[in-house]
C-alpha angles and dihedrals in degrees: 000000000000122000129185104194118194124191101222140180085218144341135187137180126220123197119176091007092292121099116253107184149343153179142216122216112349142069135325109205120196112207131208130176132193136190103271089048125119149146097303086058088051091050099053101040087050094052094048094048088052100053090033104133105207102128117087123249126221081287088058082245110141093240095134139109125211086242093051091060095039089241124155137253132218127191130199132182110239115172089174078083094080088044107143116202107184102119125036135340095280104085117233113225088191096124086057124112115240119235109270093053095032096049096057090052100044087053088044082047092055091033089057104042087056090055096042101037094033084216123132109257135201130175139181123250118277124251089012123129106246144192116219136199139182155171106213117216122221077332096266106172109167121175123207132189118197089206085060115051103149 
């Protein structure tokens, strides 16, 4: 499991031309999911994204988590994560899970970072075609892999 966290001011996300959700201050978490993922991937990514401190104390030293300053989180599914680019110009999206393996974990993923952030916590719908936007914050822009955890 990939995720592209950016610390944002504010994020939403539009499908069909109508807004279907956004956030204040908090993190946008692109998700993506690929074959070999499960729940222990979801555990520990969660559980990294909520104690993530990326947002600046009273010293304007980023010691903060989401959850210490009550921000939101949004999550959107994003299979061009697991893009490979080897060969050729025309990305490859191999590595990426297919839908019925891909859609149960994204739900357990957002489930799960409500419980363990206690953030509120939005995402997009999976497979649709969005439209994103963002005010990045800082920017802080972090990536995190759950296959590499050193």
């Amino acid at each position: 499991m990939r995720v592209l966290i950016q610390k944002v001011e504010t994020a939403s996300v539009e499908i069909n031309k109508r807004e279907h959700a956004s956030i204040g201050r908090g993190l946008l978490v692109f998700l993506g999911i690929e074959a070999e993922d499960g729940s222990n991937d979801i555990e520990w990514l969660t559980g990294k994204i909520s104690k993530l401190r990326v947002f600046d104390d009273s010293e304007g030293v980023m010691n903060l988590s989401v959850k210490d300053v009550e921000g939101d989180i949004m999550v959107i599914s994003q299979f061009t994560l697991h893009a490979s680019t080897k060969k050729g110009n025309r990305p490859s999206y191999i590595k990426a899970a297919r839908p019925e393996h891909a859609i149960p974990l994204y739900r357990e993923f957002v489930s799960r970072l409500g419980k363990e952030s206690g953030c509120r916590v939005c995402s997009g719908e999976f497979g649709a075609y969005m439209k994103v936007s963002l005010v990045n914050d800082g920017p802080v822009t972090i990536g995190i892999d759950s296959k590499i955890k050193e």
